[in-house]
C-alpha positions as CSV (number, residue, x, y, z in Angstrom):
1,X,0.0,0.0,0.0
2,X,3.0,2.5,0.8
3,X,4.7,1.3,-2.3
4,X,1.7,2.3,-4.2
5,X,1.2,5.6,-2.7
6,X,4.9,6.3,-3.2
7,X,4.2,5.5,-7.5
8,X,1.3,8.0,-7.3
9,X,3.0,10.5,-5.7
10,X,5.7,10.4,-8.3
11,X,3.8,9.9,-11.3
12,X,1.3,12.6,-10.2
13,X,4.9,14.9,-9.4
14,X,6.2,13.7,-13.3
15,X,2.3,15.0,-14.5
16,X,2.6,18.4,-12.9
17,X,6.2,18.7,-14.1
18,X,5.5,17.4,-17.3
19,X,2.0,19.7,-18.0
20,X,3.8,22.8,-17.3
21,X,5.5,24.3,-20.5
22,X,7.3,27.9,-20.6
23,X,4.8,31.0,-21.8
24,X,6.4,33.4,-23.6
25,X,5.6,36.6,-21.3
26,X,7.0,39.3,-23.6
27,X,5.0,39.7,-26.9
28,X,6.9,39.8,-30.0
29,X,9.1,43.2,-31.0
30,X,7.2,44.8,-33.9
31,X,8.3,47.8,-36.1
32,X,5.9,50.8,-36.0
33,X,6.2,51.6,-32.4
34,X,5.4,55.4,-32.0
35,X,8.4,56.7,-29.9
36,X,6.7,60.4,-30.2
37,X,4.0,61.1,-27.5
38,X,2.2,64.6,-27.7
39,X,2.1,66.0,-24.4
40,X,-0.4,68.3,-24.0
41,X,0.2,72.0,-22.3
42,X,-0.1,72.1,-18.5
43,X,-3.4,74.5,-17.3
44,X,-2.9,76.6,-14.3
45,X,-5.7,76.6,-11.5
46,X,-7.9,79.3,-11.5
47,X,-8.2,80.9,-7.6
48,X,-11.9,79.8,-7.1
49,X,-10.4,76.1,-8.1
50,X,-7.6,76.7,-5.6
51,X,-9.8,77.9,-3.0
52,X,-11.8,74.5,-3.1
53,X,-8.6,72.2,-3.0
54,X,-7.5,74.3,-0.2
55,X,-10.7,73.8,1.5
56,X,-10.8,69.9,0.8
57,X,-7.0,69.8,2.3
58,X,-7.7,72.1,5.3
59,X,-10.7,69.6,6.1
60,X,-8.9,66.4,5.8
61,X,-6.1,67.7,7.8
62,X,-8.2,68.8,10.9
63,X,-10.0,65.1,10.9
């Protein structure tokens, strides 16, 4: 009965081994890759939009 368990074990170890096969985790390189992004300009806050963000900050600072 141990001798038996002992085959299974192995076999089942040999299985898992055996099923597992090495994904390929980085798709292929292809040409056309755009290496250019367009940034867009940064927009200032306006002071009623500062006076808001102030007021959220203020409140979660005095919780």
């Amino acid at each position: 009965m141990k001798h038996r368990l002992i085959l299974a074990a192995i076999a089942l170890g040999v299985l898992t081994f055996a099923a597992c096969k090495k994904e390929n985790e980085v798709p292929p390189k292809q040409d056309g890759y755009i290496l250019n992004y367009a940034i867009p300009a940064p927009t200032f806050l306006t002071d009623d939009e500062r006076d808001i963000l102030d007021a959220k900050r203020d409140e979660w600072d005095n919780l």
